[in-house]
N, C-alpha and C positions, 0 to 999 in steps of 0.2 A: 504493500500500500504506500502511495506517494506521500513526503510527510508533510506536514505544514510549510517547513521550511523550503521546503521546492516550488520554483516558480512555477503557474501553470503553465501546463505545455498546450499549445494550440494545436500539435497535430496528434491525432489520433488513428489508430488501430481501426480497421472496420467492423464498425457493429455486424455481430454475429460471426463477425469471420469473413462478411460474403463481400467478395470485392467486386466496386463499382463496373454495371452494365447494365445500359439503357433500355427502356423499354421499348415496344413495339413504333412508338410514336416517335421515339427519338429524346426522350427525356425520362429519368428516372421514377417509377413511381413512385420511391418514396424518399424521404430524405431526412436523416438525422440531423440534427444541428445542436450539437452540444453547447452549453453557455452557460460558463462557471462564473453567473453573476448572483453576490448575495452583499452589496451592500447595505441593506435595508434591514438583512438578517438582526434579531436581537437578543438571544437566549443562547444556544450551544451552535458553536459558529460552524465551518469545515461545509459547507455546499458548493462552495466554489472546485473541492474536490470531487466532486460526486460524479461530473460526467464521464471522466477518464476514466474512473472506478467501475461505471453501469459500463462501460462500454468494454473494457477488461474482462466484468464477468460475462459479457453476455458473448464470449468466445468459448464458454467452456459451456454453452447452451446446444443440445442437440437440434436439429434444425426441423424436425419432424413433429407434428404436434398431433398427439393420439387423441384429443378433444375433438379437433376440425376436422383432424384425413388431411390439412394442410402439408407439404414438403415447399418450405421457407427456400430451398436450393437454389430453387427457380424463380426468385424475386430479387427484380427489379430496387435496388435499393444506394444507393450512393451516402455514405457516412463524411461532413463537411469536415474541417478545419474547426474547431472552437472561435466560436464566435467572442474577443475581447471588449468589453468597452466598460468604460470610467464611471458612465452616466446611463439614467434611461432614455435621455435623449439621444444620445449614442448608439444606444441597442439598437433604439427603433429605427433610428436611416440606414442601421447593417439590416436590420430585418425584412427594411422596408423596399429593399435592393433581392435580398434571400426570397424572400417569401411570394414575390410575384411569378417566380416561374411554375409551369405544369408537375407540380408535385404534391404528395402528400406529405406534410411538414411535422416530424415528431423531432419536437423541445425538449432538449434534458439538461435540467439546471443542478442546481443552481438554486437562490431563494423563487421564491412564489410570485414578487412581486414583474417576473418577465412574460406574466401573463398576460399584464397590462399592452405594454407595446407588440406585440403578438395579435393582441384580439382586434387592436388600433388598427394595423395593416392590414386582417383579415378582412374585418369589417366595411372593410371601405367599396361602397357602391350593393352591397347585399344586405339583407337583413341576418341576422345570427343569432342565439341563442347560447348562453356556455351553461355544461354541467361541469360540476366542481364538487370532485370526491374530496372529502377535508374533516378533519375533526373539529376544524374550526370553523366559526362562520365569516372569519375576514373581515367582518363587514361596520369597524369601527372608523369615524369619521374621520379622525385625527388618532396617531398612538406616536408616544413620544419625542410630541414637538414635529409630526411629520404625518402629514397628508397621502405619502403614496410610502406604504412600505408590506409588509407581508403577513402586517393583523391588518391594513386598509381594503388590500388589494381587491375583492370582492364591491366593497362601495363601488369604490371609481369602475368598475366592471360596471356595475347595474347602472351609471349616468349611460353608458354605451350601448348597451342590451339586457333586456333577461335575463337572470340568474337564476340556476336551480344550484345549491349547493348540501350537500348527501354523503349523510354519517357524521355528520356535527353530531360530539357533545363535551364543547366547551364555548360559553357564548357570554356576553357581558351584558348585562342592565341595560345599558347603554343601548348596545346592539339590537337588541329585544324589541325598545321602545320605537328605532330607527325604523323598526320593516313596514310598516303603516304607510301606505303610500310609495311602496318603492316594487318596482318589478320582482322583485326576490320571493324563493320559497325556499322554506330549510327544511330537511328531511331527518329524523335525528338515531341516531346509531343504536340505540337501542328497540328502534321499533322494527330497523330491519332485523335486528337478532332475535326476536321475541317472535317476528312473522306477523305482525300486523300490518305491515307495510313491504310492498313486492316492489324489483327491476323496474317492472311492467307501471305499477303505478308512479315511478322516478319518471321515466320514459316519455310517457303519456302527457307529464306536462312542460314537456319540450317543445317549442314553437319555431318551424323555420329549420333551416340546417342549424350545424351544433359545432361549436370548440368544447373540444375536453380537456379540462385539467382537472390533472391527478398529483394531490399533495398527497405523499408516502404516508403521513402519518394518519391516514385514515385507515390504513391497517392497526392492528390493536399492538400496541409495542412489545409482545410475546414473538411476534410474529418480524415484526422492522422497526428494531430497537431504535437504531441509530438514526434519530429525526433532531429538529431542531426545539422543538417542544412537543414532548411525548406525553398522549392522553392515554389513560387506560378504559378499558372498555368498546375497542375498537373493532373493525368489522376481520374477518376470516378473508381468504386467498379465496375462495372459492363465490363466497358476498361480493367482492370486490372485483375480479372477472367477470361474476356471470350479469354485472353491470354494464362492463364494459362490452359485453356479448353483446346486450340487448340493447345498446344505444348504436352498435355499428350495424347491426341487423333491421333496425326500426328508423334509423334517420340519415341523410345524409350525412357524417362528419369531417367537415373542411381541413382539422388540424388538429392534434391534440400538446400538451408539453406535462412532464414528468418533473415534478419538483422537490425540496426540503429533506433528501434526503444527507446526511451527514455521516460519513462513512466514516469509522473509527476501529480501531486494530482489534481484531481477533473477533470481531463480527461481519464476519463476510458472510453467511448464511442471509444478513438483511440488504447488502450490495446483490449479491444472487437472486434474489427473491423480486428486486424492482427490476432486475437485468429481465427474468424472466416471464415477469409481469407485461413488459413492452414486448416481450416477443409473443406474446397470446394477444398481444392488440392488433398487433401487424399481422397474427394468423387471421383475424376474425375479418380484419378488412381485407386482406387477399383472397378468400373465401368468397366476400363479395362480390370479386371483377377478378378473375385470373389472369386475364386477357387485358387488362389494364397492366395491372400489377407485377406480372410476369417479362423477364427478360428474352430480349431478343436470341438470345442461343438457348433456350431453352426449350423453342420451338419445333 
């Protein structure tokens, strides 16, 4: 594991192992863009190390996935350079440059708050909707002394579109009183555990195509210790999937990005776990369109 003291590296290893080859069209279907930004971070820091980390383990990822009948072999996939910048102002004109070509764009941060200029570029000329797996609800106006940081990040989402965010349970007064008037729905982590609350009804109140983000720590910290503020009481591998099953099955999804998680020594089962997690997102959508998503020599 790389240690603090190493600078980030911007170039990277290909996710899953599978090296750059275009698809049928001429442009990759999918594209990784790692981005080890956690300025905003405020609790246990280290996300800046995380995309090198998800993309290291997810070479020791078998490529076959016995859920879908999916073989990943034959996808179309291009893994970028780490994307660097100072600011989110920054992010966004690298993103804003990334994100316009015919691809499908999986984010791996980094803190949470790269959701914001992400959904900004998506956004633009379509209507969208974001689901947002999270233990928390984000959705404070202000968190210390700063308007856009990784307890906001959901507010300033919902000025831009619709929020559903699912598996929250940890929420502030504040945040509570805020939802009254605001596009947002929380869905909270103990109703999917108990079964009063299904996929199906998350899903359902999706509007328009959809960005997903997936903050790790909406796994239960048994499961993906190593976050930046770990709640207990969190959802299962299988919760958490069959979510992500049912939003790439039931809606268009334009982009999704993978964040918070804080990779720390001699917990690699929780680096493993989100490496593997993104490669059952990219079974679910290749599933969808093979013939999108599939490489040209694979033909």
């Amino acid at each position: 594991m790389q240690s603090p003291e190493e600078p980030i590296q911007d170039t990277l290893p290909p996710f899953l192992d599978i090296k750059a080859a275009p698809a049928r069209d001429g442009t990759f279907g999918m594209t990784v863009f790692p981005i080890p930004y956690e300025k905003t971070t405020s609790y246990v820091r280290g996300t800046a190390r995380a995309p090198l980390e998800i993309v290291k383990a997810s070479q020791q990822v078998e490529l076959y996935d016995d859920e879908t009948g999916v073989d990943l072999s034959s996808l179309s996939l291009l893994t970028e350079s780490a994307i660097l910048a100072e600011s989110l102002d920054a992010l966004e004109k690298q993103l804003t440059t990334a994100l316009t070509r015919r691809t499908f764009p999986i984010l791996i941060g980094g803190g949470h708050t790269l959701t914001l200029p992400a959904l900004r570029t998506l956004s633009r000329g379509r209507p969208l909707s974001v689901l947002s797996l999270d233990a928390h609800a984000d959705m404070r106006d202000e968190f210390l002394g700063s308007m856009i940081n990784h307890a906001t990040v959901m507010r300033r989402v919902s000025e831009i579109c619709p929020v559903i965010v699912a598996g929250v349970r940890s929420i502030s007064p504040e945040e509570m009183s805020s939802l009254h008037g605001l596009p947002v729905r929380l869905y909270r982590s103990h109703d999917l555990i108990r079964g009063t609350l299904t996929a199906e009804e998350i899903i359902h109140d999706l509007r328009g195509d959809v960005y997903l983000s997936v903050d790790v720590d909406v796994f239960d910290p048994s499961l993906v210790p190593s976050v930046g503020t770990p709640e207990p009481g969190g959802l299962d591998w299988y919760q958490v999937t069959g979510i992500i099953r049912r939003v790439f099955e039931e809606r268009v999804v334009v982009g999704m990005d993978v964040v918070e998680l804080c990779p720390q020594p001699h917990q690699h089962a929780a680096v493993f776990t989100v490496a593997k997690m993104i490669f059952k997102a990219m079974c679910y959508l290749y599933a969808s369109d093979p013939v999108r998503f599939g490489r040209v020599d694979s033909a």
